[in-house]
C-alpha positions in Angstrom: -198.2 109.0 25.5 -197.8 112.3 23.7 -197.1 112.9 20.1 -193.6 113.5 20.7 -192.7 110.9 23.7 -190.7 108.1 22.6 -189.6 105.2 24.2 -186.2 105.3 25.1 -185.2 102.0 23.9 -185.2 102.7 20.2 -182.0 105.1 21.0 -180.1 103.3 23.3 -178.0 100.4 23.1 -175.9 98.6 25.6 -171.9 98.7 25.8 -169.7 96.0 27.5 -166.1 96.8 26.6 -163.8 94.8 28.8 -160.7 96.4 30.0 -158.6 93.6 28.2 -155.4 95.7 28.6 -155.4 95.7 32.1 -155.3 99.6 32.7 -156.0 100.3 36.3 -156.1 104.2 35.9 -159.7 106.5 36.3 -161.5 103.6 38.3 -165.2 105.4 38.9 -168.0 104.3 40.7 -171.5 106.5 40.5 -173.3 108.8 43.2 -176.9 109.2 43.2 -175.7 113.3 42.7 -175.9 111.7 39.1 -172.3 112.5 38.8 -168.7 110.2 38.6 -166.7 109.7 41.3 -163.9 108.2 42.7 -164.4 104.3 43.4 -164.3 103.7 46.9 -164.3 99.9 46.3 -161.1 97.5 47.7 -159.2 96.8 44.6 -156.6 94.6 46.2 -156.5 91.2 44.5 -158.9 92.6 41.7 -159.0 91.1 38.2 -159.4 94.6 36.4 -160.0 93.0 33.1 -163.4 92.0 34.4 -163.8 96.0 34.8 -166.3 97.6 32.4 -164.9 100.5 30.0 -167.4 103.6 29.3 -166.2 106.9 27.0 -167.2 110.1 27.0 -170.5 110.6 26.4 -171.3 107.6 27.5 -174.0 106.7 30.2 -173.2 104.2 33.5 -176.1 103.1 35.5 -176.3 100.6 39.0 -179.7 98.6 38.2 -179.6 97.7 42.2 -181.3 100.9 43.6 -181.5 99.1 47.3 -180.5 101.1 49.6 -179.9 104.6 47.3 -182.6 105.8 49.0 -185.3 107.9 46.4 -182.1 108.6 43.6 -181.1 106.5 40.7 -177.0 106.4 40.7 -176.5 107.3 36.6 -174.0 109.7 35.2 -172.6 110.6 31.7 -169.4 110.8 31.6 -167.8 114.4 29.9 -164.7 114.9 31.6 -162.7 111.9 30.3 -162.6 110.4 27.3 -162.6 106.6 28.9 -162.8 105.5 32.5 -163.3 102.0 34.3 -166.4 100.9 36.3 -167.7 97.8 38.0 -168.7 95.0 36.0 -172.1 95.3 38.3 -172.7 98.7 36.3 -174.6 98.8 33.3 -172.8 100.7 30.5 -174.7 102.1 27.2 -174.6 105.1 24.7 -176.7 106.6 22.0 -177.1 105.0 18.8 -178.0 108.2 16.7 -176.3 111.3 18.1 -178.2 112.7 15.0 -181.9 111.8 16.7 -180.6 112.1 20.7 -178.2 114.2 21.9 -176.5 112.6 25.2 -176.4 115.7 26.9 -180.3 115.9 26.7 -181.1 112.6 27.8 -178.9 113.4 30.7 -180.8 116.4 31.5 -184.4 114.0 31.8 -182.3 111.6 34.2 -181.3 114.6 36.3 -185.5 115.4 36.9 -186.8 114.0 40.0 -189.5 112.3 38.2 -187.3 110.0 36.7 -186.5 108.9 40.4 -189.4 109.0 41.0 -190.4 106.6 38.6 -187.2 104.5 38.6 -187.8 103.2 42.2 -191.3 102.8 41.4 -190.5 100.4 38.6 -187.5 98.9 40.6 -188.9 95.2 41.2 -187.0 92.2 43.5 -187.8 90.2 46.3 -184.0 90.4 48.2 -182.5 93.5 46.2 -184.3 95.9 43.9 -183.7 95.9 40.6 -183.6 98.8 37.3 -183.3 96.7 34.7 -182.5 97.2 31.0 -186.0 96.5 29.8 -187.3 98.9 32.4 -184.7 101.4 31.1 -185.7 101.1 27.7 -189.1 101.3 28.4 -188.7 104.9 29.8 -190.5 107.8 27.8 -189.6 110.8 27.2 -190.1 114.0 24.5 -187.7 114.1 21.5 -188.2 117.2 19.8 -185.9 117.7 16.6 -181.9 117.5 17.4 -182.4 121.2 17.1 -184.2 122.4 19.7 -182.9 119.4 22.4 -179.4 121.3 21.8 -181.0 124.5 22.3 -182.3 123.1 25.5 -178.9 122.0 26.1 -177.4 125.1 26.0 -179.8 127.1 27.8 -179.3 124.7 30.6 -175.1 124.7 30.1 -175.1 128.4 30.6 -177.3 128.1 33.8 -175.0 125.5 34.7 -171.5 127.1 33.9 -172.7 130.3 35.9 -173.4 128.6 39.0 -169.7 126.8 38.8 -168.3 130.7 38.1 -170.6 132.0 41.2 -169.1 128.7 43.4 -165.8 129.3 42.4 -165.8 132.9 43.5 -166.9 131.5 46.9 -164.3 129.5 46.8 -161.5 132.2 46.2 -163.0 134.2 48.8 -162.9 131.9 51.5 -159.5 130.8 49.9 -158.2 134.9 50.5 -160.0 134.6 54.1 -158.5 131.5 55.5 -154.5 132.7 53.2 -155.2 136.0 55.9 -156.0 134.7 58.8 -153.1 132.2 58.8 -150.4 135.4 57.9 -151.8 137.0 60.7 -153.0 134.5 63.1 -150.5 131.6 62.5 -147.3 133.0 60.8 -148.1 136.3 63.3 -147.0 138.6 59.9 -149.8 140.9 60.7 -149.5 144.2 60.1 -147.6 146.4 62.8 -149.9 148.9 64.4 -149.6 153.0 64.6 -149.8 152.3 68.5 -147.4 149.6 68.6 -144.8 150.7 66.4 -144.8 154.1 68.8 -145.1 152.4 71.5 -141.6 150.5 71.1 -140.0 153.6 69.8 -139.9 152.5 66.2 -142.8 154.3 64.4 -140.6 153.3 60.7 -142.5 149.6 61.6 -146.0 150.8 60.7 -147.6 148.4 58.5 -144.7 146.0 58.7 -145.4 142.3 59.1 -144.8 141.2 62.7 -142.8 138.7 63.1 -140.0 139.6 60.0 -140.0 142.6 61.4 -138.5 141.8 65.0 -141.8 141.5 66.4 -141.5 139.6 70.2 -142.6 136.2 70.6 -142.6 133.6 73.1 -143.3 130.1 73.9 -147.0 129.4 75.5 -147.1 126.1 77.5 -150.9 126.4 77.3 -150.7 126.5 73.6 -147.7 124.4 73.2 -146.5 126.7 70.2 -144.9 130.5 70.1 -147.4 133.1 70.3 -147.0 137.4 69.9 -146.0 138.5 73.5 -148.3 141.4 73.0 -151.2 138.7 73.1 -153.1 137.2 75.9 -154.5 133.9 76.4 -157.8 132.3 77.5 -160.4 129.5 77.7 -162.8 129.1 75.1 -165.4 128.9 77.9 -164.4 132.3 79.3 -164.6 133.8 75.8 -167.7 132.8 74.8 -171.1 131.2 75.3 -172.4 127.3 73.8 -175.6 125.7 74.0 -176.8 122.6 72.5 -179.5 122.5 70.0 -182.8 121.3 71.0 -184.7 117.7 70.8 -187.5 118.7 67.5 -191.3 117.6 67.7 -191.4 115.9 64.4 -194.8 117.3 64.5 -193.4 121.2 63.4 -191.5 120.5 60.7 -192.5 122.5 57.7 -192.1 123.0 54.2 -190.9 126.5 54.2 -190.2 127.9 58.2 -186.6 128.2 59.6 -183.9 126.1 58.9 -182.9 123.3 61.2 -179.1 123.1 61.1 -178.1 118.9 62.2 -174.5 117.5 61.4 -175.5 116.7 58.2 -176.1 119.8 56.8 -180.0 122.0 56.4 -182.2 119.0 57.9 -185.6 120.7 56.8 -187.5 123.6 58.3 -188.9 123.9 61.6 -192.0 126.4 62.7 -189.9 128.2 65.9 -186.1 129.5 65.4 -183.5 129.5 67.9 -180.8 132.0 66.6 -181.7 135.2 64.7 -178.1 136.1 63.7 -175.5 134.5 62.4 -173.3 132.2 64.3 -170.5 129.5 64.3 -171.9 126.1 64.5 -169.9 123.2 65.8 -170.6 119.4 65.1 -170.8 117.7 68.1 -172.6 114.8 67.2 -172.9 112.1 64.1 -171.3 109.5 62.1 -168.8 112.1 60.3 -168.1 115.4 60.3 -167.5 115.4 64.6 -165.6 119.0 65.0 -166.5 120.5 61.5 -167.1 124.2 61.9 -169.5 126.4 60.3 -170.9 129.7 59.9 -175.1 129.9 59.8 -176.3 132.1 57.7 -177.5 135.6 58.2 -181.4 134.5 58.8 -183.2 133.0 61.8 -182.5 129.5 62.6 -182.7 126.4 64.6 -180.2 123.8 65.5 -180.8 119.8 66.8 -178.7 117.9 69.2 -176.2 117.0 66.8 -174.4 121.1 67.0 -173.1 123.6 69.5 -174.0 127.4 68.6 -171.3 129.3 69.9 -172.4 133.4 70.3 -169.6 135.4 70.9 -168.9 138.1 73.6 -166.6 141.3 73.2 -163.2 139.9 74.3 -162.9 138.0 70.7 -164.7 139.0 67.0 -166.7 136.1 65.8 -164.4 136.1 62.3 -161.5 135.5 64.5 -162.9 132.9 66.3 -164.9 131.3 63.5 -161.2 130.3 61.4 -159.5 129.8 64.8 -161.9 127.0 65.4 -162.0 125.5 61.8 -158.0 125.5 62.5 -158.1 123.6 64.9 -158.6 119.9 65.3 -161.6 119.9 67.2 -162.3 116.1 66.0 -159.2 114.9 68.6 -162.0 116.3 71.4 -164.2 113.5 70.3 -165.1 111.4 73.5 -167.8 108.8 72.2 -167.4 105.5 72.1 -170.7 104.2 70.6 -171.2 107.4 68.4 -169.1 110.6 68.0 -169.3 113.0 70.3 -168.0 116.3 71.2 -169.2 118.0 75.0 -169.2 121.9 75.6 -167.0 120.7 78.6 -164.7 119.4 75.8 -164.9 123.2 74.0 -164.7 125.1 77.3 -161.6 124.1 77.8 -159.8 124.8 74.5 -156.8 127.1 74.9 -157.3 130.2 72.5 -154.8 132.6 71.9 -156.6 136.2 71.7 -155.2 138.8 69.3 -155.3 142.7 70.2 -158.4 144.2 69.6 -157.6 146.7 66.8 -155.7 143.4 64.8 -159.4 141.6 65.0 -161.0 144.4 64.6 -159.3 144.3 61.1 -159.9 141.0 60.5 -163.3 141.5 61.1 -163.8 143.8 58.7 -161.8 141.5 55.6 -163.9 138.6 56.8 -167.8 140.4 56.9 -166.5 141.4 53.4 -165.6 137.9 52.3 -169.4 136.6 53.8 -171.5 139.6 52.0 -170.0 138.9 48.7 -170.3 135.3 49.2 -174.2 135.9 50.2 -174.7 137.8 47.5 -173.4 134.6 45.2 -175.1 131.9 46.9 -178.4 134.3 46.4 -177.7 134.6 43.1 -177.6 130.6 42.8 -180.4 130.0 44.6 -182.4 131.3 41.7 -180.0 130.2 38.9 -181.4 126.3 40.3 -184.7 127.5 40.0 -184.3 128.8 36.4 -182.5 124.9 35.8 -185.5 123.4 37.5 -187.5 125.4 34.9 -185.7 124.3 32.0 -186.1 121.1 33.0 -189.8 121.3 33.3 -189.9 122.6 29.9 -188.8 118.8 28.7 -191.8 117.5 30.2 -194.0 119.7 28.7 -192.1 118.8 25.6 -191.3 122.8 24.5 
């Protein structure tokens, strides 16, 4: 052990608080994310004063790391100042904020060695077990209160700028999606030049649609009002869908092209699929059945579990692409054992389809919205590195 690597025992101590009054408000259980969350557990006919009380800047742990896979469920909690969590949870705090700082040790359990070496020291026959002497015998490097909040805030503003950067993304898909259903929904897009001449009424240019008089009629296919100036169609006349492929195991790589699954990025594959971006449907899996998304602008590869859908020149893909997440593809689902979602399903979704200059416009608003939110993501992509930095320079004890 180096110089400066203490056992973590000597700073700790354990907290068990009952919730003697009862209170049934801020019930959390912990993710292996390292973070609180809502308690998912059945409360009905609970004894909550059995529940365990933790305050802020205190630490909650599950010892049973069975079935967590390789992460160790622990979490300070910052955003409260108390909260209830099972009586299975182990509960404990600093002893010295003047020798540890909370925040610090919070950064070691966030390193992957720490997993790492919690499972390996995880010992039981029928469940496996982190217990309390194992947590205590943890090592890590103190340096002086000093430099461990330096560290601290280093890491914070890492931290806070990638919340900003995900936040922006958020607003701009929040401005895409408040667009597209004025437009596309409410029909309050904006009256054409052509239009407005055409009808004789050129005082309507730039007016919303349907405030201003715009026509609009019932669709049986639709089963809703649509803009009589639109037309209407299959989705399997509009565009094209092909399944992903069945992976040899055997080309997975570190690095390669990114295999898209219903689960999200399921590692990198050595041969691509896709070289542009396109929308990706769900179509298999335990959750997420009919969830849309929008690949990124890089070559890629998709498994069984999605449907790329490429589209031709009758519809723009940023219509299309909030159209679909609009819609409740999930109801397609036709599985019994697992989800599943057919392109026979897709082809025959009724789409409504816009003029050409209106999603032309769209268009325009939404490759706007997906640069900007490229450019953020980017941006955050190295902003992890830098925190995976910082957090190597605790192990070198810096």
């Amino acid at each position: 052990m180096r110089s400066n690597y203490k056992k973590l025992g000597q700073f700790i101590q354990v907290v068990d608080t009952r919730n003697k009054e009862n209170r049934k408000d801020n019930l959390l259980g912990v993710s292996t994310q390292k973070v609180f969350i809502d308690s998912v557990a059945n409360t009905v006919g609970t004894d909550f004063k059995k529940y365990k009380i933790v305050r802020k800047h205190q630490f909650t742990y599950v010892p049973d790391t069975s079935r967590r896979g390789d992460k160790m469920g622990i979490a300070m909690l910052d955003s409260l100042e108390q909260a209830l969590v099972s009586q299975a949870y182990t509960v404990f705090e600093v002893k010295d904020l003047n020798l540890l700082d909370p925040e610090y040790l919070m950064m070691w359990f966030r390193r992957p060695e720490f997993d790492r070496y919690a499972r390996f020291k995880s010992h039981g026959s029928v469940r496996e077990i982190f217990d309390w002497q194992e947590m205590c015998d943890v090592e890590l490097p103190v340096p002086s209160i000093e430099k461990q909040r330096e560290i601290v805030r280093e890491y914070n503003v890492v931290n806070d700028r990638i919340a900003l950067n995900e936040q922006l993304i958020q607003k701009l898909e929040d401005t895409a999606q408040a667009i597209y259903k004025q437009w596309f929904i409410d029909f309050e897009f904006p009256i054409s030049k052509e239009y407005a001449e055409f009808i004789g009424k050129p005082e309507l240019e730039g007016k919303p649609y349907k405030s201003s008089g715009g026509d609009v009629a019932y669709s049986e296919e639709l089963e809703c009002e649509v803009p009589t100036i639109w037309n209407i169609g299959n989705l399997g006349t509009l565009v094209d869908m092909k399944y992903g492929k069945m992976l040899n195991s055997d080309k997975f790589t570190s690095e390669g092209f990114p295999v898209f699954s219903g689960y999200g990025i399921r590692g990198y594959y050595s041969e691509f699929m896709y070289e542009n971006p396109e929308i990706l449907i769900v179509c298999r899996g335990v959750s997420g059945t009919g969830n849309v998304v929008m690949s990124p602008p890089k070559a890629f590869i998709t498994n069984l579990s999605i449907v790329a859908s490429i589209c031709q020149s009758s519809v723009r893909k940023g219509f299309l692409y909030y159209f679909l997440k609009f819609k409740n593809l999930r109801s397609l689902d036709s599985g019994s054992a697992q989800s599943m979602i057919t392109i026979g399903d897709l082809e025959k979704v009724v789409v409504p389809i816009p003029q050409e200059s209106l999603q032309e416009s769209f268009e325009q608003i939404f490759e706007k919205v997906q640069r900007q939110q490229r450019v953020f993501n980017k941006e955050n992509g190295k902003l992890v590195e830098l925190k995976s930095l910082l957090l190597g320079q605790m192990y070198r004890g810096h």
